[in-house]
C-alpha positions in Angstrom: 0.0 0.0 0.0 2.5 2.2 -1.1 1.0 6.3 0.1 2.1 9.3 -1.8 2.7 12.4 -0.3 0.5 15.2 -0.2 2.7 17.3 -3.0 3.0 14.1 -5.1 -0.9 13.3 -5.2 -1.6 17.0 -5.8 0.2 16.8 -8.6 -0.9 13.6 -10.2 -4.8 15.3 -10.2 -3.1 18.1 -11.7 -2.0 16.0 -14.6 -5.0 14.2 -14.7 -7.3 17.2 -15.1 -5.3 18.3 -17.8 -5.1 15.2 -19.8 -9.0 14.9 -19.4 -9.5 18.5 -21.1 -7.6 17.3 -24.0 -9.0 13.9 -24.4 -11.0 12.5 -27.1 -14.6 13.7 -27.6 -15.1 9.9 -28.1 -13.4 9.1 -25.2 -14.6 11.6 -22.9 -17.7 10.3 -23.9 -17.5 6.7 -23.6 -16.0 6.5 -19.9 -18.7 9.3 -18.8 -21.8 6.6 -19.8 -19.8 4.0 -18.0 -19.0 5.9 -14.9 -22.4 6.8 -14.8 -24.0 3.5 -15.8 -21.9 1.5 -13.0 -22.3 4.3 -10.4 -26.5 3.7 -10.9 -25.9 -0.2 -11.1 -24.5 0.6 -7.4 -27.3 2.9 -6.2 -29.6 0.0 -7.2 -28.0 -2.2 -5.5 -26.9 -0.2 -1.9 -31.3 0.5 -2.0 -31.5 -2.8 -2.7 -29.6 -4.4 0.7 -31.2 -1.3 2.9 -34.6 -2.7 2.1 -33.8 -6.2 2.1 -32.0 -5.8 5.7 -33.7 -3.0 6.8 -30.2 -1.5 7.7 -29.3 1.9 5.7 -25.7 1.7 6.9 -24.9 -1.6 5.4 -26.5 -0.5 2.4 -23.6 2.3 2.5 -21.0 0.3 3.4 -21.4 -1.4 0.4 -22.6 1.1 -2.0 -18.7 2.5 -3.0 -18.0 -0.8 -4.4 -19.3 0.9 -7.5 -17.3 4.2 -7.2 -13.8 1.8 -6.7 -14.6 0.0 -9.8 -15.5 2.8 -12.1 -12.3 4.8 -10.6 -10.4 1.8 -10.9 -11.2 1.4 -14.6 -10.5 4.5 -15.5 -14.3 5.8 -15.9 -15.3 9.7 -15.1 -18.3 11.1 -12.7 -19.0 15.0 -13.3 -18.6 15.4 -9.9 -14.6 14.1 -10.1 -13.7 16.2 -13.5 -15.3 19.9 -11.8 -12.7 19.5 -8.8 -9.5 18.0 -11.6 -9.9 20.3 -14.1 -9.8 23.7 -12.6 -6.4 22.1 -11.1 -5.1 22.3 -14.3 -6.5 25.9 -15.5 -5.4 27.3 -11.9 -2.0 25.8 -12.7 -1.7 27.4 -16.0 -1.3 24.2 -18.1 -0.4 24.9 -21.9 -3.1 25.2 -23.6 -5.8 24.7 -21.1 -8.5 27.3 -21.3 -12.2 28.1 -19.5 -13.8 26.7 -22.9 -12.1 23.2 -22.7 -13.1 23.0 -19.3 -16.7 23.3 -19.9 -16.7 21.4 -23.3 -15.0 18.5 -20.6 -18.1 18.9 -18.1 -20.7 19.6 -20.6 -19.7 15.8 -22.4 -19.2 13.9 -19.0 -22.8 15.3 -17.8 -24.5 14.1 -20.5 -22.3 10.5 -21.0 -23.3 10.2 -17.2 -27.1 10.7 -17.7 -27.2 8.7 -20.7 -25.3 6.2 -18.7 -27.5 5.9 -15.6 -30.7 6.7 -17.2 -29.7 3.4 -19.1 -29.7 1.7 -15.8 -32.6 2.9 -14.9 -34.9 1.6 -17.5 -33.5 -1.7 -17.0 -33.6 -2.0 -13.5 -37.7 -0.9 -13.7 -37.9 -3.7 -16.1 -36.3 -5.6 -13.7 -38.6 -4.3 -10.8 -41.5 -4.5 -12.5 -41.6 -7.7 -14.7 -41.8 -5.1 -17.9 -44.0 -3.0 -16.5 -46.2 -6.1 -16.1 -47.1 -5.6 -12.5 -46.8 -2.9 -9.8 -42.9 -2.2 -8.8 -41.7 -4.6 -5.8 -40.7 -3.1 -2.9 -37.3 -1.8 -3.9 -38.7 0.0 -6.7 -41.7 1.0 -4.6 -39.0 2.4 -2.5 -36.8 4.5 -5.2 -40.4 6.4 -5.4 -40.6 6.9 -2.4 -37.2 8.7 -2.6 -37.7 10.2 -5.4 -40.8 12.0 -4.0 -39.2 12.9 -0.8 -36.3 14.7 -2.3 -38.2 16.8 -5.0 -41.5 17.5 -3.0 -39.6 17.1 -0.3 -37.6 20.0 -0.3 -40.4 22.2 -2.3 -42.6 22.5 0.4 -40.4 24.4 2.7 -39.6 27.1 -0.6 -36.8 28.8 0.0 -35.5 26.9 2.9 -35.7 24.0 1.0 -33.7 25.2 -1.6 -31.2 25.9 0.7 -31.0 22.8 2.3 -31.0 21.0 -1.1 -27.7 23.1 -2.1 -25.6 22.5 1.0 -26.5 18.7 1.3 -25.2 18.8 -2.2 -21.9 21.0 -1.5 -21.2 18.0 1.8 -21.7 15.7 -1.2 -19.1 16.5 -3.2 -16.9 17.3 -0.7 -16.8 13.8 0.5 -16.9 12.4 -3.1 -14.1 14.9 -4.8 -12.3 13.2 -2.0 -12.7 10.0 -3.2 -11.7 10.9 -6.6 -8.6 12.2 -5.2 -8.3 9.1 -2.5 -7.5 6.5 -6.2 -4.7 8.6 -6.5 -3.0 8.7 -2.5 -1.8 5.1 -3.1 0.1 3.6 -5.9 -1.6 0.1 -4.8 -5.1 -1.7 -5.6 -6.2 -1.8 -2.3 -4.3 1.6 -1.0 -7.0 3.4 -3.8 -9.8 1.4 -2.7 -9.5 2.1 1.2 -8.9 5.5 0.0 -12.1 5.8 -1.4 -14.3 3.6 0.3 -14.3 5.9 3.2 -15.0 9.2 2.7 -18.2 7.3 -0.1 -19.4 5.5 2.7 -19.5 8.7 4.4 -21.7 10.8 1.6 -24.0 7.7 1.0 -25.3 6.9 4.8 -26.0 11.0 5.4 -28.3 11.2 2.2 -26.2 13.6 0.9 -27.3 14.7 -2.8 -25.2 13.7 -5.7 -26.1 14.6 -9.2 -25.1 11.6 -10.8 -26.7 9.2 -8.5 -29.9 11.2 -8.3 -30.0 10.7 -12.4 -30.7 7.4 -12.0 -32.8 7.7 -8.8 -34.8 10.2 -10.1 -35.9 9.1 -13.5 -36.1 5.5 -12.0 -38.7 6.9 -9.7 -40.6 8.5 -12.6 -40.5 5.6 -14.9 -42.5 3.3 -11.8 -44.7 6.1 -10.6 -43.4 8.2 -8.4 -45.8 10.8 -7.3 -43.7 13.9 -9.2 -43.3 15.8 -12.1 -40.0 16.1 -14.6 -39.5 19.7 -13.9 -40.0 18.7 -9.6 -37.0 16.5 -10.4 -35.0 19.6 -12.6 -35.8 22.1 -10.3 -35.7 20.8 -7.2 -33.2 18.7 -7.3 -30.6 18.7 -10.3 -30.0 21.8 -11.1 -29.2 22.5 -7.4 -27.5 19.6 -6.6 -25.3 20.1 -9.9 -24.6 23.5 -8.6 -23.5 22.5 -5.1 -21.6 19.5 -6.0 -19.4 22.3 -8.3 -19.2 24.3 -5.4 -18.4 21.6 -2.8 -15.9 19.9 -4.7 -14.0 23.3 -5.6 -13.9 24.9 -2.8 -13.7 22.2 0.2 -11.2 19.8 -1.9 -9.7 21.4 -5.3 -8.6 24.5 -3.8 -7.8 23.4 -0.5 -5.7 21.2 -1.6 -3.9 23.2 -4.3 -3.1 25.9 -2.1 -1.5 24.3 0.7 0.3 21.7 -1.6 0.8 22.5 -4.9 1.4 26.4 -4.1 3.0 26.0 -0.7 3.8 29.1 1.3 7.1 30.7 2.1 8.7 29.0 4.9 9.1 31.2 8.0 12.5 32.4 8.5 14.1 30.5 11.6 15.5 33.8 13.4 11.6 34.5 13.8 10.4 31.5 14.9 13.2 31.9 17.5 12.5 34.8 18.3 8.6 34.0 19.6 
């Protein structure tokens, strides 16, 4: 489990946000509907222990299995390239601008929609014998989630919102962690200790992530859920999206390239004598 230091793995998500503004449209692409296919594929099936045990936090504990094998394959969430990328602007990176930034997040966020929202039709096949019959109670409880977090939130307006957008900034503050936990260790299992904690973390505290809400949501919608298309848009994925940017800048990207990648001046020794 060989660990990197801080200055080393700081430097290898530098690297890595800039290769992923200059990668392939088709590439770029193709590991976005994978990341986000595989991350729903685990949402499904971290809902599917908590209502089979009846025990949310094993349900958690076992929902980042996803996350490690995306990361480990090389796949992208939205919520990992808005904390990389910015590395490699802030660093000045040749060639790097604000417009291959956003061209980067604009093609991940839709690869990762197409990619859960994939998931999710199959999984209500699954749930509901082709629509055959009314969902079982895994898919009866994806609605109820889906209602709770859209209507949920809309009947306290403003407050709502509010709570909606921070939930969503401790989101990706926990999962821009993750992202940068696959790169702390040079080992398989160093990267997935590394990120199985601070996911287990973001999953059992209901914290909203885009990604995982786009198969949660349209899942919901697809067996019934009690909400509209623009509940979902509005009260949920535009300000989740939103904090998850914020969260993940500010609580992980910068923190961590200020302190590390542009390390202060070191004190002079005469004054730290001299207190």
């Amino acid at each position: 489990m060989t660990y990197l230091v801080p200055a080393d793995f700081v430097k290898k998500a530098i690297d890595s946000g800039e290769s992923k503004i200059f990668m392939a449209t088709k590439d770029t692409f193709i590991r976005a509907y994978m990341a986000g296919a595989i991350l729903a594929l685990a949402a499904a099936f971290a809902v599917t222990v908590t209502q089979s045990t009846g025990q949310p936090i094993v349900g958690a504990l076992l929902f980042p299995v996803g996350f490690c094998m995306l990361y480990l394959l090389g796949y992208d969430l939205l919520t990992g390239v808005v904390v990389l990328t910015p590395l490699a602007l802030w660093d000045r990176r040749p060639g790097v601008t604000w417009g291959g930034m956003l061209r980067n997040w604009g093609i991940v966020f839709v690869g990762n929609f197409v990619g859960a929202f994939t998931v999710a039709v199959m999984m209500s096949i699954v749930f509901t014998f082709v629509f055959a019959t009314d969902p079982n109670p895994v898919g009866k409880l994806i609605a109820g989630i889906g209602e709770a977090r859209t209507l949920g939130y809309s009947k306290y307006g403003a407050a709502g919102m509010l709570t909606l957008f921070v939930r969503a900034v401790m989101c990706n503050w926990m999962v821009s962690t993750g992202v940068i936990g696959a790169m702390i260790s040079t080992s398989v299992s160093g990267k997935v200790i590394a990120m199985w904690m601070p996911i287990t973390v973001f999953f059992f505290m209901t914290f909203e992530h885009s990604v995982v809400n786009m198969f949660l949501f349209p899942s919901a919608l697809i067996m019934g859920g009690k909400f509209s298309i623009m509940d979902y848009i509005i009260w949920n994925e535009i300000p989740t999206l939103v904090g998850n940017i914020v969260g993940g800048i500010a609580f992980t990207g910068l923190m961590l390239y200020s302190t590390h990648a542009r390390t202060g001046a070191k004190r002079p020794a005469g004054a730290v004598a001299a207190e």
